[in-house]
mmCIF file of the N, C-alpha and C atoms, coordinates in Angstrom:
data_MODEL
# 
_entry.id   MODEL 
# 
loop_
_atom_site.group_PDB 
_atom_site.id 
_atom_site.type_symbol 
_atom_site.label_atom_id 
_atom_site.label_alt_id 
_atom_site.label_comp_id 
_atom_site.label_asym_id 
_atom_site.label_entity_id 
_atom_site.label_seq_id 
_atom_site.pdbx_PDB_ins_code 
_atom_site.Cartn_x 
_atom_site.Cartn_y 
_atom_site.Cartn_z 
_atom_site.occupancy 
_atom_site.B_iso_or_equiv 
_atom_site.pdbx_formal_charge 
_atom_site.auth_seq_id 
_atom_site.auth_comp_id 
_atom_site.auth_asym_id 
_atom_site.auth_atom_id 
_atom_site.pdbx_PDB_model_num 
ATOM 1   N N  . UNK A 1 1  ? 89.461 167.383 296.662 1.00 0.00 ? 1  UNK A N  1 
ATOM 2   C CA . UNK A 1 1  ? 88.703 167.279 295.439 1.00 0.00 ? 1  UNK A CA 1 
ATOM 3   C C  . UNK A 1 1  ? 89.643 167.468 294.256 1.00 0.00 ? 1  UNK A C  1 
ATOM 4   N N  . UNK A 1 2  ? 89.757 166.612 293.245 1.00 0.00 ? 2  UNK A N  1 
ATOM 5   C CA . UNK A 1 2  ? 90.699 166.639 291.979 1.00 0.00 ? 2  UNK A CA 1 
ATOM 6   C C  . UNK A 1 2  ? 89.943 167.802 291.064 1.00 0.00 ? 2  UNK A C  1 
ATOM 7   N N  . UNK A 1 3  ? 90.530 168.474 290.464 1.00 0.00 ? 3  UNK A N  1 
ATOM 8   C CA . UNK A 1 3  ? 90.662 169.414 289.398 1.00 0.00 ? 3  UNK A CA 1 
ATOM 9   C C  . UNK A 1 3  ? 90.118 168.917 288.408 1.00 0.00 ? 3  UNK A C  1 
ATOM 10  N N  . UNK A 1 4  ? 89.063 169.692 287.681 1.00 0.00 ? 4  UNK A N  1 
ATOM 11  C CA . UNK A 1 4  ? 88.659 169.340 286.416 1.00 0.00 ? 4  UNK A CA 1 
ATOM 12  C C  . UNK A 1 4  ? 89.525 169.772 285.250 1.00 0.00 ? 4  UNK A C  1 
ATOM 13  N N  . UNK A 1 5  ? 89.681 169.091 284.168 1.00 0.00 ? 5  UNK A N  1 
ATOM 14  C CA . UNK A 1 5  ? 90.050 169.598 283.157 1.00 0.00 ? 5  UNK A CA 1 
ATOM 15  C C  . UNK A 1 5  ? 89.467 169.551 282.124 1.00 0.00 ? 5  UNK A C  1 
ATOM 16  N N  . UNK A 1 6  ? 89.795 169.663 280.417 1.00 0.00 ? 6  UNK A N  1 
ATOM 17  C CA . UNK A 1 6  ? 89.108 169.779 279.616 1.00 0.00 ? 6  UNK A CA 1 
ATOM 18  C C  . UNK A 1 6  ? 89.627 170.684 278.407 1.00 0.00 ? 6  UNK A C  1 
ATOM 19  N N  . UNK A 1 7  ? 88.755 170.810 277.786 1.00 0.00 ? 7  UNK A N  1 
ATOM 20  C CA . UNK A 1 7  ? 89.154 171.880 276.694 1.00 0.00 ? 7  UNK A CA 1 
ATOM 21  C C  . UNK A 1 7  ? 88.247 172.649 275.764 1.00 0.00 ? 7  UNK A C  1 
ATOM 22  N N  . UNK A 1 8  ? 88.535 173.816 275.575 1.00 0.00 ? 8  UNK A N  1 
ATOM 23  C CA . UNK A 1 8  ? 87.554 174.424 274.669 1.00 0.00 ? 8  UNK A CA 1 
ATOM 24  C C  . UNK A 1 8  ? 88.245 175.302 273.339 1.00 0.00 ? 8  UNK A C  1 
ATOM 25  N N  . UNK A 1 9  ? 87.429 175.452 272.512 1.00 0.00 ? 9  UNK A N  1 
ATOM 26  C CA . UNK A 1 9  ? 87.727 175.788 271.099 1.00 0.00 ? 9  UNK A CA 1 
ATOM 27  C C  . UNK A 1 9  ? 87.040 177.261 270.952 1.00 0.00 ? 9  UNK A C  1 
ATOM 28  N N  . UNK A 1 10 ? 86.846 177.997 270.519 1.00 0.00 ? 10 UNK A N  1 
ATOM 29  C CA . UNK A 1 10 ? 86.383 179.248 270.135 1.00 0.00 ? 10 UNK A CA 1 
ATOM 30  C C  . UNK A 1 10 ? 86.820 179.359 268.481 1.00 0.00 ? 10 UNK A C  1 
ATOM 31  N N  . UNK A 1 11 ? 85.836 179.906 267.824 1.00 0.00 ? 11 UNK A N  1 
ATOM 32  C CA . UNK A 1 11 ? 86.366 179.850 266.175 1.00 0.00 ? 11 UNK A CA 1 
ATOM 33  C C  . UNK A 1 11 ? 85.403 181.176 265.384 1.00 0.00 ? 11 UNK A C  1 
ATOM 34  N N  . UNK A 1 12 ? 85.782 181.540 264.746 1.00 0.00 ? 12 UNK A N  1 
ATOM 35  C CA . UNK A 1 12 ? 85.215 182.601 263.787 1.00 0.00 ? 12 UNK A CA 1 
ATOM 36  C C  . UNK A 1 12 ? 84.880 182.032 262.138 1.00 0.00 ? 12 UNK A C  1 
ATOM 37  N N  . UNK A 1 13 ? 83.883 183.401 261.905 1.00 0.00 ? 13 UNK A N  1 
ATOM 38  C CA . UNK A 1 13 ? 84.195 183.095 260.300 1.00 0.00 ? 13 UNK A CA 1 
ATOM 39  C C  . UNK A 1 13 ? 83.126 181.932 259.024 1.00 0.00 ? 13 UNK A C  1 
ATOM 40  N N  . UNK A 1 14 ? 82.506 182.654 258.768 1.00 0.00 ? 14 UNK A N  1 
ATOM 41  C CA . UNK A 1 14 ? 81.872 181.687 257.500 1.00 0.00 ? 14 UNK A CA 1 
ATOM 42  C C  . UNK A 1 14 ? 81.902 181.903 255.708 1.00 0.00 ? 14 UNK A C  1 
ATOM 43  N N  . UNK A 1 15 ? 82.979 182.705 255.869 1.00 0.00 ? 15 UNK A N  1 
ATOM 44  C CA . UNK A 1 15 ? 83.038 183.010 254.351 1.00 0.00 ? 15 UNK A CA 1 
ATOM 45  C C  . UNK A 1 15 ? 82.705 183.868 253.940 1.00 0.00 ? 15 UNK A C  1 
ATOM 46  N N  . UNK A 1 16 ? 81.659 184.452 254.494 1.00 0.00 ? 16 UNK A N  1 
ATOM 47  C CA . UNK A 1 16 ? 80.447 185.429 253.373 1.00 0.00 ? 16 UNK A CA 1 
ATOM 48  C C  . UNK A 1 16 ? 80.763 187.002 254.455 1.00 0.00 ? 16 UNK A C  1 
ATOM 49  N N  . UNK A 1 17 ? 81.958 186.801 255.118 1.00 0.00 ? 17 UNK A N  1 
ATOM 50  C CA . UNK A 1 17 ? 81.926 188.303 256.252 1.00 0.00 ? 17 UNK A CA 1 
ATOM 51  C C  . UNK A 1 17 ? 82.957 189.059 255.272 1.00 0.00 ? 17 UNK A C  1 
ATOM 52  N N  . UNK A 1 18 ? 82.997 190.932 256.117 1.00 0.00 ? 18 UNK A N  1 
ATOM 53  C CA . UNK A 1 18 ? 83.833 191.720 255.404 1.00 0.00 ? 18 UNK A CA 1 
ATOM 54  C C  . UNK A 1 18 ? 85.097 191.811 255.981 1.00 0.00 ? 18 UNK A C  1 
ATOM 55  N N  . UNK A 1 19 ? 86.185 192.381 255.153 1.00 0.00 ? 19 UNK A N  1 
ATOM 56  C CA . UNK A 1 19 ? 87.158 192.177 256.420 1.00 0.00 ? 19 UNK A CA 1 
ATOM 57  C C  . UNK A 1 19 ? 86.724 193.006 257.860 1.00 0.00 ? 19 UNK A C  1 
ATOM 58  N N  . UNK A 1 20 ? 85.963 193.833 258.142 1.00 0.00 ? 20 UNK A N  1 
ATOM 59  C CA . UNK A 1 20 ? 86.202 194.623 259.124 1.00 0.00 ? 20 UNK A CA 1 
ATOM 60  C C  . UNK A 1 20 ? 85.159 193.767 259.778 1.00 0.00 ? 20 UNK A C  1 
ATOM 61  N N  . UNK A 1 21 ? 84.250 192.949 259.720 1.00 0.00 ? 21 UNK A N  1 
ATOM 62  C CA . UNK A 1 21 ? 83.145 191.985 260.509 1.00 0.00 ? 21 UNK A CA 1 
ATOM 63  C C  . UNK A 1 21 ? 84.252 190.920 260.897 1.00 0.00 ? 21 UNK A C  1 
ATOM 64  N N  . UNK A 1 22 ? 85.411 190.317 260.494 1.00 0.00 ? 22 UNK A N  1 
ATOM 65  C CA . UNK A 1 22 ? 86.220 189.400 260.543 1.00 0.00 ? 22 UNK A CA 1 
ATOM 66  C C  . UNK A 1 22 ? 87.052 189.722 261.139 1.00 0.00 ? 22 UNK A C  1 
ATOM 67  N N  . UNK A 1 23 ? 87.419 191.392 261.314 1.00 0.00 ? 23 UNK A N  1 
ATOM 68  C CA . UNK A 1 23 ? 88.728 191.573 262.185 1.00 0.00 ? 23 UNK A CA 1 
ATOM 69  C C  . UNK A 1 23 ? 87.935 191.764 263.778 1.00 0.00 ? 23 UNK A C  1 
ATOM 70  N N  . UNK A 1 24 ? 86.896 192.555 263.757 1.00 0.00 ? 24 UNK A N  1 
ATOM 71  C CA . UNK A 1 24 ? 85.890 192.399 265.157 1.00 0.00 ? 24 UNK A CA 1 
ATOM 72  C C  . UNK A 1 24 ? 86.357 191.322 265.289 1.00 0.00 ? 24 UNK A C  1 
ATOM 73  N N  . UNK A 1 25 ? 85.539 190.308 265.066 1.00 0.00 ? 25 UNK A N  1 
ATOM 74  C CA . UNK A 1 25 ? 84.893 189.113 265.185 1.00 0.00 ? 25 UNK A CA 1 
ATOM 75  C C  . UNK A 1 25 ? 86.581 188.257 266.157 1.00 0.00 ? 25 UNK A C  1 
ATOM 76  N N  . UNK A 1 26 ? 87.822 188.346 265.141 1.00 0.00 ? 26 UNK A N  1 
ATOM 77  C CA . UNK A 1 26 ? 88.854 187.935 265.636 1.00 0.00 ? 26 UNK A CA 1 
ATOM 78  C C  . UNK A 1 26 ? 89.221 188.533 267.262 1.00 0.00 ? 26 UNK A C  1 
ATOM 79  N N  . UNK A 1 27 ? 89.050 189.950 266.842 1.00 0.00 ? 27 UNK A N  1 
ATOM 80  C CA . UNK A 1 27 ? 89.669 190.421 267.999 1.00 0.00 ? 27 UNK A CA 1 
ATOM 81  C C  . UNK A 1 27 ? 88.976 189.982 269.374 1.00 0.00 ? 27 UNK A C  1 
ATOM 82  N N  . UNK A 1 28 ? 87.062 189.747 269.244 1.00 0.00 ? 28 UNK A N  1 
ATOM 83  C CA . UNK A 1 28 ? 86.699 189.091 269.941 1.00 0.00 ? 28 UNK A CA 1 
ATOM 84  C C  . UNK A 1 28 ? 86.931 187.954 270.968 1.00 0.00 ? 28 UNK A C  1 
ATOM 85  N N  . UNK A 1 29 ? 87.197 186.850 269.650 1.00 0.00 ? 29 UNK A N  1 
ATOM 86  C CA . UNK A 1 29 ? 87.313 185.850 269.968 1.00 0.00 ? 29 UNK A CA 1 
ATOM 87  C C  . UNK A 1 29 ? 88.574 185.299 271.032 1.00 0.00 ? 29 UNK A C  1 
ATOM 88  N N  . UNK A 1 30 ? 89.454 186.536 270.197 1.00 0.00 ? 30 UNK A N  1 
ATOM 89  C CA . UNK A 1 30 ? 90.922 186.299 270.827 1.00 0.00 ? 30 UNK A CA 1 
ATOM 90  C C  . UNK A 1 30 ? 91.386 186.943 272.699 1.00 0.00 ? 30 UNK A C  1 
ATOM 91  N N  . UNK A 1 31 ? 89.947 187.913 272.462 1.00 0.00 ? 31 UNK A N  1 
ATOM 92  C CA . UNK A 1 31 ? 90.212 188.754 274.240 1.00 0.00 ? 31 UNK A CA 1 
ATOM 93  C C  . UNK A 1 31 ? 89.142 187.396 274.896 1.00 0.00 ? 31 UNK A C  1 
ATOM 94  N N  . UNK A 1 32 ? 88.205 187.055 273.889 1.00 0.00 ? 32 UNK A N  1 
ATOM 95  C CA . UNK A 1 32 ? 87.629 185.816 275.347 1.00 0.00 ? 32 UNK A CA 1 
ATOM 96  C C  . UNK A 1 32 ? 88.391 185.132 275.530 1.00 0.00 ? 32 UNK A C  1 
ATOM 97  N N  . UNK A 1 33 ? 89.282 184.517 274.763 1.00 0.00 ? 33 UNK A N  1 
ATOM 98  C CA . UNK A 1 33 ? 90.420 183.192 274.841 1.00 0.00 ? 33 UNK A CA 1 
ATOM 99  C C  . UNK A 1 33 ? 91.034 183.461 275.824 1.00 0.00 ? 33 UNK A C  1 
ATOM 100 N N  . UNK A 1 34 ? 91.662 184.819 276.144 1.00 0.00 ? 34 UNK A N  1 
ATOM 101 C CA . UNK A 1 34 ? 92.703 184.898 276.734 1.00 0.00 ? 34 UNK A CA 1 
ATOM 102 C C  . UNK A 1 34 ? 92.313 184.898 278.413 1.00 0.00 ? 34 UNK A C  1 
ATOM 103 N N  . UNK A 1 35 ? 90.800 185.724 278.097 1.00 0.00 ? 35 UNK A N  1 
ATOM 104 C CA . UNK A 1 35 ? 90.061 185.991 279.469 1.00 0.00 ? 35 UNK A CA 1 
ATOM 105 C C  . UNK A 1 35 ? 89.893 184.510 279.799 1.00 0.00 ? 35 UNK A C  1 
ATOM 106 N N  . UNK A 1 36 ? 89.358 183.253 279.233 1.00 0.00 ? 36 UNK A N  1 
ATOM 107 C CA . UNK A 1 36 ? 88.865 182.171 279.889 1.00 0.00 ? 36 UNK A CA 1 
ATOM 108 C C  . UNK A 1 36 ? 90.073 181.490 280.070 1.00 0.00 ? 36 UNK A C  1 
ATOM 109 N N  . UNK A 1 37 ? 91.543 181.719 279.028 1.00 0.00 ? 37 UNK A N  1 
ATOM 110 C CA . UNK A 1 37 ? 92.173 180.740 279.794 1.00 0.00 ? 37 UNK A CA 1 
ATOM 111 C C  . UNK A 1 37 ? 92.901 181.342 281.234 1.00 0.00 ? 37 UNK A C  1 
ATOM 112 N N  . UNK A 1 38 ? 93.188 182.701 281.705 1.00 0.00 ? 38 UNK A N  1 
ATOM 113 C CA . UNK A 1 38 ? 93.479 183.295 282.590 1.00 0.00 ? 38 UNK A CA 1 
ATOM 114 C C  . UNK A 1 38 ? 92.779 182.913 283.734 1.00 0.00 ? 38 UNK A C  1 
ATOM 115 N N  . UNK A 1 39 ? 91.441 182.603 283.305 1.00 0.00 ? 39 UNK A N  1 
ATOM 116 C CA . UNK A 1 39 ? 90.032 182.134 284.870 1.00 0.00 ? 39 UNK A CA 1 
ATOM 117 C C  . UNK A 1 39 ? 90.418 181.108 284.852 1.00 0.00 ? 39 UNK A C  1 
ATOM 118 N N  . UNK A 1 40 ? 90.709 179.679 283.798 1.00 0.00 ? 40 UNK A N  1 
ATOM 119 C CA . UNK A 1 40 ? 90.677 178.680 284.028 1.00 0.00 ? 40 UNK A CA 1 
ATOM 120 C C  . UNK A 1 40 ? 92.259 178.030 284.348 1.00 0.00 ? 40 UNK A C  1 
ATOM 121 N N  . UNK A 1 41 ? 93.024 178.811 285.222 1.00 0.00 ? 41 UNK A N  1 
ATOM 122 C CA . UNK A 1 41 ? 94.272 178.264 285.175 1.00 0.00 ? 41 UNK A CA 1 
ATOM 123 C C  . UNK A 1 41 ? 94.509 177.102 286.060 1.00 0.00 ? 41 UNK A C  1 
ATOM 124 N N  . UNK A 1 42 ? 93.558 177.196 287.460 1.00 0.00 ? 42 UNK A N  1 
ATOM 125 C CA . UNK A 1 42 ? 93.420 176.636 288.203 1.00 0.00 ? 42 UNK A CA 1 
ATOM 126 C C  . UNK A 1 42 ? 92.662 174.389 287.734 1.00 0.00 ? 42 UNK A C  1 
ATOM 127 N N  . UNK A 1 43 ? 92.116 175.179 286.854 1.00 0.00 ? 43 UNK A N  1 
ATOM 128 C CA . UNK A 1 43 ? 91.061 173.759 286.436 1.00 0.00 ? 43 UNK A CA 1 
ATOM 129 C C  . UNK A 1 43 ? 91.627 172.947 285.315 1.00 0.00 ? 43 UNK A C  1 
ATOM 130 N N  . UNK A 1 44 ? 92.918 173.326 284.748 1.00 0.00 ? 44 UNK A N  1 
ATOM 131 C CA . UNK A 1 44 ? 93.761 172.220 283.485 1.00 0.00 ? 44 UNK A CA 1 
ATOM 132 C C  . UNK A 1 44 ? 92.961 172.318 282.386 1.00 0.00 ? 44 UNK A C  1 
ATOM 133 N N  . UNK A 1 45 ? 92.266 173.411 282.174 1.00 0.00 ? 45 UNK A N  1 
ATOM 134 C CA . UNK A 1 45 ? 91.466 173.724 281.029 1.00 0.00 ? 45 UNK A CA 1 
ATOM 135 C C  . UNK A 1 45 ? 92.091 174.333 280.092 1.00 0.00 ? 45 UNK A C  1 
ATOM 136 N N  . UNK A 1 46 ? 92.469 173.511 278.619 1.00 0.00 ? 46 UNK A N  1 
ATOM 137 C CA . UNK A 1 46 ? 93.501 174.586 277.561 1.00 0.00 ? 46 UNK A CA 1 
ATOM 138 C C  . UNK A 1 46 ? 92.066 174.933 276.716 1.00 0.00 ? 46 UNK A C  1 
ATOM 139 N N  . UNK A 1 47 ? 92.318 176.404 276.050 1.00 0.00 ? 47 UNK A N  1 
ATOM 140 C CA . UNK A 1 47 ? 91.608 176.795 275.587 1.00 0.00 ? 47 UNK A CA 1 
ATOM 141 C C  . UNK A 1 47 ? 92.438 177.869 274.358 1.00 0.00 ? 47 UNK A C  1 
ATOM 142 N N  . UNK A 1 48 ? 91.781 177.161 273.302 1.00 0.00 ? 48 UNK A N  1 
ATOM 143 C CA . UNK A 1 48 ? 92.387 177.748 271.692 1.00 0.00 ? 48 UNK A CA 1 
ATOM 144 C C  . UNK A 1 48 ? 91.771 178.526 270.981 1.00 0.00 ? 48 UNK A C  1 
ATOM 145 N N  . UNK A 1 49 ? 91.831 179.135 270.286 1.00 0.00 ? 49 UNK A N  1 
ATOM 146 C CA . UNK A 1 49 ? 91.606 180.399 269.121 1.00 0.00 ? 49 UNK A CA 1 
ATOM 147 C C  . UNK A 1 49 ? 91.483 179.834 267.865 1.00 0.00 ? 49 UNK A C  1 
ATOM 148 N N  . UNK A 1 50 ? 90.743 179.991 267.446 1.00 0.00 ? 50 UNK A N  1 
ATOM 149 C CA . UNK A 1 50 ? 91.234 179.622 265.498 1.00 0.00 ? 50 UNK A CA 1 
ATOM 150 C C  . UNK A 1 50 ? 90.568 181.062 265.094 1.00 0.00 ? 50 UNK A C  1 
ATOM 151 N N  . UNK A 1 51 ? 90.993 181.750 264.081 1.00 0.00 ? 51 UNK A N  1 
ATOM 152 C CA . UNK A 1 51 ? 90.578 182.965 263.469 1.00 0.00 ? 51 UNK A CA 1 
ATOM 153 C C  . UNK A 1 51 ? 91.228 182.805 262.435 1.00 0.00 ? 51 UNK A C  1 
ATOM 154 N N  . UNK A 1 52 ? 90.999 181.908 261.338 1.00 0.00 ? 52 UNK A N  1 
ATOM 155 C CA . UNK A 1 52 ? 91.176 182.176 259.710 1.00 0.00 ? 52 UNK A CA 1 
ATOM 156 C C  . UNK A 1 52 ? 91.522 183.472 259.284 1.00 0.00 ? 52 UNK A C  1 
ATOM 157 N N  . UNK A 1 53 ? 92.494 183.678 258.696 1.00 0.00 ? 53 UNK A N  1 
ATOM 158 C CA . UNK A 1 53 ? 92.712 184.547 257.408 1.00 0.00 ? 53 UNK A CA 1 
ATOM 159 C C  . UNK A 1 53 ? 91.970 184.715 256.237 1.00 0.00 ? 53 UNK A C  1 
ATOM 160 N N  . UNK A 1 54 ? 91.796 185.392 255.489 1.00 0.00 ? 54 UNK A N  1 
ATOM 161 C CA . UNK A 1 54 ? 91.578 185.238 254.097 1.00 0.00 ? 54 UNK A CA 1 
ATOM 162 C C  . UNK A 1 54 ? 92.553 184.039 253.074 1.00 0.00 ? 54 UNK A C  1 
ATOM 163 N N  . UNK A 1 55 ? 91.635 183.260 252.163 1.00 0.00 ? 55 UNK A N  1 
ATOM 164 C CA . UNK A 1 55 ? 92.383 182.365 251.563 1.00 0.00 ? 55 UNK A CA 1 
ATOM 165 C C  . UNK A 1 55 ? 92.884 182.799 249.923 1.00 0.00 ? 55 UNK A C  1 
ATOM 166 N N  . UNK A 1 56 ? 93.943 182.516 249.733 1.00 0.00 ? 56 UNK A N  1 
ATOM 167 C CA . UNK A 1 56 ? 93.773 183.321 247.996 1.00 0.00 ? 56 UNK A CA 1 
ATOM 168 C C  . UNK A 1 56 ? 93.302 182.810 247.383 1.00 0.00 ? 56 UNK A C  1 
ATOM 169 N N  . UNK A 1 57 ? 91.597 182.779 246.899 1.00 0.00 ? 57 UNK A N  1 
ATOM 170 C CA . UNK A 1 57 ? 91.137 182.241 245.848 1.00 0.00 ? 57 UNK A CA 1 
ATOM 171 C C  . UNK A 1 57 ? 90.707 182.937 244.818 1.00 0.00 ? 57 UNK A C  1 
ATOM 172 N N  . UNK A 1 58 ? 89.861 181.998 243.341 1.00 0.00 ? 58 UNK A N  1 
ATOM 173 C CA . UNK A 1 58 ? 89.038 183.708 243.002 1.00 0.00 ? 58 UNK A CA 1 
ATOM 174 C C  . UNK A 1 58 ? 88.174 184.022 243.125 1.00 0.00 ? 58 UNK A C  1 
ATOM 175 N N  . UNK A 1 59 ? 87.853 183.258 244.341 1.00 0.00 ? 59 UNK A N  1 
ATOM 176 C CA . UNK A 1 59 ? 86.137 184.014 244.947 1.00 0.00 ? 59 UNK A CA 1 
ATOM 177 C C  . UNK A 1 59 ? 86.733 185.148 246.016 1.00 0.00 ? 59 UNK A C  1 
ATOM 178 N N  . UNK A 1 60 ? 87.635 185.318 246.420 1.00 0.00 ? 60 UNK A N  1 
ATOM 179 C CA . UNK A 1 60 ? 88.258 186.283 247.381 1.00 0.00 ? 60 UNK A CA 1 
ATOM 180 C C  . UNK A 1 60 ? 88.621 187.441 246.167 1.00 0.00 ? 60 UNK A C  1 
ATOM 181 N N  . UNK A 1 61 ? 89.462 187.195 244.608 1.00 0.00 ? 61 UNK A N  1 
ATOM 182 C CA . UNK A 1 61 ? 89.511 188.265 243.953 1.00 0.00 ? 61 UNK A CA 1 
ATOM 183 C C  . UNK A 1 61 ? 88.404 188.583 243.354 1.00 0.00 ? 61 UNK A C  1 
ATOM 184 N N  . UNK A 1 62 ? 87.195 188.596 243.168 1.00 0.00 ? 62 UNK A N  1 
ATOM 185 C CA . UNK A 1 62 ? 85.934 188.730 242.748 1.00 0.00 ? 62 UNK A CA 1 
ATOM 186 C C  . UNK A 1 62 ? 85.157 189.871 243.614 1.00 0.00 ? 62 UNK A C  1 
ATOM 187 N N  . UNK A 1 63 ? 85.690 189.634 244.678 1.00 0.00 ? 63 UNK A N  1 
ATOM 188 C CA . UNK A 1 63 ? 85.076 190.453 245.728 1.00 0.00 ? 63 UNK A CA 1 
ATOM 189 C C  . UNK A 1 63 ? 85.450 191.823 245.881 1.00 0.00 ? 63 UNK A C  1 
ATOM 190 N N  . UNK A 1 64 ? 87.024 192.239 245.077 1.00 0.00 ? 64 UNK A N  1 
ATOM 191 C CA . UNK A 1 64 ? 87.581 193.184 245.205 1.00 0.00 ? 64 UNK A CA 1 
ATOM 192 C C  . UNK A 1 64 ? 88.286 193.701 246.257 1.00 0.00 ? 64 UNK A C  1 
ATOM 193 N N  . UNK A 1 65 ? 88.544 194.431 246.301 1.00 0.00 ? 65 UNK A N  1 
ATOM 194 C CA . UNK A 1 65 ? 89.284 195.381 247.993 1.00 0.00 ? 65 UNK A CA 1 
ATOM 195 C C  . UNK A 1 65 ? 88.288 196.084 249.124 1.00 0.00 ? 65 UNK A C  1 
ATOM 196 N N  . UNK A 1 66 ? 88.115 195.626 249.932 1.00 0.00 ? 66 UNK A N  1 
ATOM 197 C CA . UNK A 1 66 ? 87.261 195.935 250.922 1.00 0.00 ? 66 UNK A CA 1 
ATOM 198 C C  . UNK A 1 66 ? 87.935 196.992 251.903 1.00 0.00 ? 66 UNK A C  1 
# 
């Protein structure tokens, strides 16, 4: 039987979070990544992270220091 492959994305983040809902949220995202691509080594499944930073705008300096 041939191996499936494929790919999956995982992503955070809509703008309106605090940093500490955004650093969860990353750290989350980043232990499932690592957990699904570790299970999926066998099946040619790549699997990526995106977790945005903060961008310098001035809706980010408006907000102040969190």
């Amino acid at each position: 039987m041939a191996a499936a492959s494929g790919a999956c994305v995982n992503g955070i983040g809509n703008g309106n979070d605090t940093r500490c809902q955004l650093c969860a949220a990353a750290e989350t995202v980043i232990g499932l990544t690592k957990s699904l691509a570790a299970h999926n080594t066998c099946s040619k499944t790549r699997v990526t992270a995106i977790c945005p930073g903060p961008v310098d705008s001035p809706c980010l300096h408006q907000r102040g220091p969190q």
